[in-house]
C-alpha positions in Angstrom: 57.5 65.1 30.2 59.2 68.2 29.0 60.9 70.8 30.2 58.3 73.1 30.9 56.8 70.2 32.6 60.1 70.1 34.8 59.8 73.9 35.4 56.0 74.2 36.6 56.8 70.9 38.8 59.5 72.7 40.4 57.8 76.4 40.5 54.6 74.6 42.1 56.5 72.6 44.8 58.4 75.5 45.9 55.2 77.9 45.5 52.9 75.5 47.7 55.7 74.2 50.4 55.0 74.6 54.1 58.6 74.8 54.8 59.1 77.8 52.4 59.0 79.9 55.3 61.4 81.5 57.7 60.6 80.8 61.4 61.0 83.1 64.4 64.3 82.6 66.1 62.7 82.7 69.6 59.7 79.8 68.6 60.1 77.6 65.4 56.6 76.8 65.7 55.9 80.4 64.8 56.3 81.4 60.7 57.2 85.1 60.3 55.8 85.4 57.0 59.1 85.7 55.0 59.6 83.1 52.4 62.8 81.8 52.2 63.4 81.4 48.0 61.6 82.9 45.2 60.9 80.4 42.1 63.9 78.6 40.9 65.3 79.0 37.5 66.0 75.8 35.5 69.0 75.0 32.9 69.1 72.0 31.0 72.6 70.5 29.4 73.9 67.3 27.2 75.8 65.1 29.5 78.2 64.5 26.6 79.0 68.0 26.1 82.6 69.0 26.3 82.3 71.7 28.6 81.9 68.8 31.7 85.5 67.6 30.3 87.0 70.5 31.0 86.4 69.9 34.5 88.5 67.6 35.2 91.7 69.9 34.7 93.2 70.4 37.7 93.0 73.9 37.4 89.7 74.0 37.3 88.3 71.0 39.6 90.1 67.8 39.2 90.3 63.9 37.7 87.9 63.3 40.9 85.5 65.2 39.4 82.5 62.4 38.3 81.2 63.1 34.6 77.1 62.7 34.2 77.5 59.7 32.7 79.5 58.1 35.6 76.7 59.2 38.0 74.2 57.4 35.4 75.4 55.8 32.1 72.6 55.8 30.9 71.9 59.6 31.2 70.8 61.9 28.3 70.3 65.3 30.2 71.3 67.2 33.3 69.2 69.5 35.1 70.3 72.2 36.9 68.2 74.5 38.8 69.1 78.1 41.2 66.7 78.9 44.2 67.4 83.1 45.0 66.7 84.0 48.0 64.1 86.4 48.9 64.7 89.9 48.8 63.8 89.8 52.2 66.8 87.5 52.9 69.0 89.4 51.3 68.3 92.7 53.0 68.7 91.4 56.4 71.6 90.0 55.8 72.9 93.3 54.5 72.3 95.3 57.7 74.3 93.3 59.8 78.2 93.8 59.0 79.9 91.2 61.0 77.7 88.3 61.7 75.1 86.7 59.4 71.4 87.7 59.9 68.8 85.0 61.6 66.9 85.0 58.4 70.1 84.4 56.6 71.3 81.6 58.5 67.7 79.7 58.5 67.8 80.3 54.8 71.2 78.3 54.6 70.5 75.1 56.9 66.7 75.2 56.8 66.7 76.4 53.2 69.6 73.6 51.9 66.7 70.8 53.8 64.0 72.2 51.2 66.5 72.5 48.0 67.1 68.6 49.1 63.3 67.8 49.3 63.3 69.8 45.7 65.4 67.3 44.5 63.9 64.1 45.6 60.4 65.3 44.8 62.2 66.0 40.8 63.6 62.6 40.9 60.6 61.2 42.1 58.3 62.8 39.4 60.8 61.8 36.3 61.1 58.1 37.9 57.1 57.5 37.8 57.2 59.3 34.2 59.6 56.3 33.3 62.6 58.0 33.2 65.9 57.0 35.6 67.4 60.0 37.1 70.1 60.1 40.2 70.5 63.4 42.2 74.7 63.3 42.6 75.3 65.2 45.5 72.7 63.0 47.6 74.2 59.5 46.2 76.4 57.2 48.2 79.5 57.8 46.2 79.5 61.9 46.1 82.2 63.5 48.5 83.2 67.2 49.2 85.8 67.6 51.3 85.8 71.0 53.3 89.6 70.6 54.8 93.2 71.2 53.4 94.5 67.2 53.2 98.2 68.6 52.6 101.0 71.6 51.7 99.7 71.9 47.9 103.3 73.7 47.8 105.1 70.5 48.4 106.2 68.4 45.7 105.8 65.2 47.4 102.6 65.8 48.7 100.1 63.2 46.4 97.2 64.5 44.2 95.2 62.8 47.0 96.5 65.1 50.0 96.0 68.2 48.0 92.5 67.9 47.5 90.9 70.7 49.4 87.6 72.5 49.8 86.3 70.3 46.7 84.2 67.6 45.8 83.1 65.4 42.8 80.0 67.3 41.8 79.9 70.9 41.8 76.8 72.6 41.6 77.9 75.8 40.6 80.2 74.2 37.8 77.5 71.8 37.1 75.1 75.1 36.5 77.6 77.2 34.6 77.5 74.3 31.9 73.5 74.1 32.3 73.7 77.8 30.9 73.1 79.3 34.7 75.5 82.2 35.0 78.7 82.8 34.9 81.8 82.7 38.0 82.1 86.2 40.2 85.1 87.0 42.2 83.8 85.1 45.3 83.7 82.1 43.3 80.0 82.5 43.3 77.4 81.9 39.9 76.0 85.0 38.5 72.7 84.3 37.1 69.9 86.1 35.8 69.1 86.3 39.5 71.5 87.1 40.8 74.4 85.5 43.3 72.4 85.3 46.3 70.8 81.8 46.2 71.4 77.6 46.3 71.8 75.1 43.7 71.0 71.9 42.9 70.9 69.1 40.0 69.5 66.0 38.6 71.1 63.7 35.9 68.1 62.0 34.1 68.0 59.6 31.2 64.6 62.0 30.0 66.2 63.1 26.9 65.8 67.0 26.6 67.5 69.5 24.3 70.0 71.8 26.1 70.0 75.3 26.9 72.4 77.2 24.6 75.5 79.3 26.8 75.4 82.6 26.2 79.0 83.5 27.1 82.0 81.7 26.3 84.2 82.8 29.4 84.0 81.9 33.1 83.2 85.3 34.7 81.8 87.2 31.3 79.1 88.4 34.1 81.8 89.7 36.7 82.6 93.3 36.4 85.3 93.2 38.6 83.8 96.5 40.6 85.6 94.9 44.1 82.0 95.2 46.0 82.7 91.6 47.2 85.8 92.5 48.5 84.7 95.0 50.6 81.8 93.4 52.1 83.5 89.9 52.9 84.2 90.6 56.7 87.3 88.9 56.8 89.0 89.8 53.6 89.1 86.4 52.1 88.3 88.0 48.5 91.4 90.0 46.5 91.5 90.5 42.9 94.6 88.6 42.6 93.3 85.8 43.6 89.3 85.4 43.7 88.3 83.6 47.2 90.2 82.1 49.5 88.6 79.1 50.6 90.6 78.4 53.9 89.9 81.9 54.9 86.2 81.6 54.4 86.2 78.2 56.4 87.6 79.4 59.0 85.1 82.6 59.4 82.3 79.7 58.6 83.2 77.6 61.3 83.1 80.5 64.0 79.4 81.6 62.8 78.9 77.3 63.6 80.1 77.7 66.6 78.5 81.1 67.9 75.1 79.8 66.1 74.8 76.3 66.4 72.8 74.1 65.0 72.8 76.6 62.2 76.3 78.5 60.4 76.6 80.8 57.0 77.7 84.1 56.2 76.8 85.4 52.4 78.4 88.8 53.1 80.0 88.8 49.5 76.6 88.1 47.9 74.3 91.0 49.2 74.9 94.5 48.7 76.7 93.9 45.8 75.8 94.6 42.4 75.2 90.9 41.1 73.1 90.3 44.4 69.7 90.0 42.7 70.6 89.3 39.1 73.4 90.1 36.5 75.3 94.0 37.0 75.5 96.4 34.1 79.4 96.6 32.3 80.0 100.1 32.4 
């Protein structure tokens, strides 16, 4: 297996899944004929490579944050892959200012289901070719914690209490190394397709070679134009200070409750000029 193997698996699944397809809000048994991703983009890195040191600074993640070879000592690549959504998607989230679109919110909780069933169907395929691969973020000792655990201001507050809105396997971080994109203002990725999408990763033992970065700083694709400033509805986004995570919770946790089962918002990633790939530095 190689990785254009890996690649037409994944393009395939997602080109031939049933559950690629947003539903009506009034009758889920009804499709609406709007897919919900276009085909994923892969990256491929060396679990050894220094980059996934770097984040463990504190600054950047944390210690907490698990290396590939912690998830799978034996591991010899990681795959990272980015599912855009469809233009469709992103449009209809664009016309409505203060709440997220139906098509939007199905995207997030239907659409995360079918990144999942990406990954165990990956995992699946590389185990049968021989290969032992562990998808992190669905393995019984991954953790994200979506809550401040303590005043960061405080001295005396442990490491432990200040952990907030983080977890031991970042996706986007986990991406950026794979050679995905580059970090926006929102604390987005920027990829060659754009913001507007979900990630998701495998750490195999399949030896493959990497992907080569093609920038050397965190947000070489960030212009800094604002737009996601302006289109966050509650103003969670400054250029001081990139996103701020409790605000965006809290504005998350009111779409859960005035949309339940289903929450999201995505403001900052459409209508923005990194919403369907990488903007032009002027």
């Amino acid at each position: 297996m190689d990785k254009q193997n890996l690649i037409k698996l994944a393009v395939n699944f997602m080109e031939n899944s049933k559950e690629n397809k947003i539903r009506t809000e009034t009758d889920l048994s009804i499709e609406t004929g709007t897919r919900i991703y276009d085909a994923p983009i892969l990256g491929f890195a060396n679990p050894q490579d220094e980059c996934f040191l770097s984040l463990k600074v504190p600054e950047v993640i944390g210690e907490h944050f698990r290396l590939p070879k912690e998830w799978l000592p034996s591991a010899n690549t990681v795959i990272s892959f980015f599912l855009p959504y469809t233009k469709e998607i992103k449009k209809s989230n664009s016309q409505e200012r203060a709440w997220p679109s139906w098509e939007w919110l199905y995207g997030r909780v239907e659409g995360h289901q079918l990144l999942v069933d990406l990954e165990h169907y990956l995992r699946k395929e590389l185990n049968n070719a021989g290969y032992q691969s562990i998808v992190p973020s669905l393995d019984k000792d991954f953790f994200s914690i979506t809550a401040p655990k303590g005043d960061s201001h405080q001295k005396d507050v442990s490491y432990e209490k200040q952990r907030s809105y983080t977890s031991n396997w970042s996706e986007r971080h986990v991406a950026y190394v794979c050679g995905l994109g580059t970090f926006g203002l929102s604390k987005g990725l920027i990829t060659p397709k754009g913001i507007a999408g979900r990630f998701g990763s495998i750490v195999t033992d399949l030896k493959l070679d990497p992907d080569q970065r093609t920038y050397e700083i965190f947000d070489a694709y960030c212009t800094k134009c604002g737009a996601c400033i302006q289109r966050c509805p509650v103003k969670a986004i400054t250029f001081e200070k990139g996103k701020d995570h409790e605000k965006c919770s809290h504005f998350l946790n009111k779409t859960a409750e005035k949309f339940e089962p289903r929450y999201g918002c995505g403001k900052c990633q459409v209508s923005v000029p990194c919403e369907s790939g990488m903007p032009t530095k002027s």
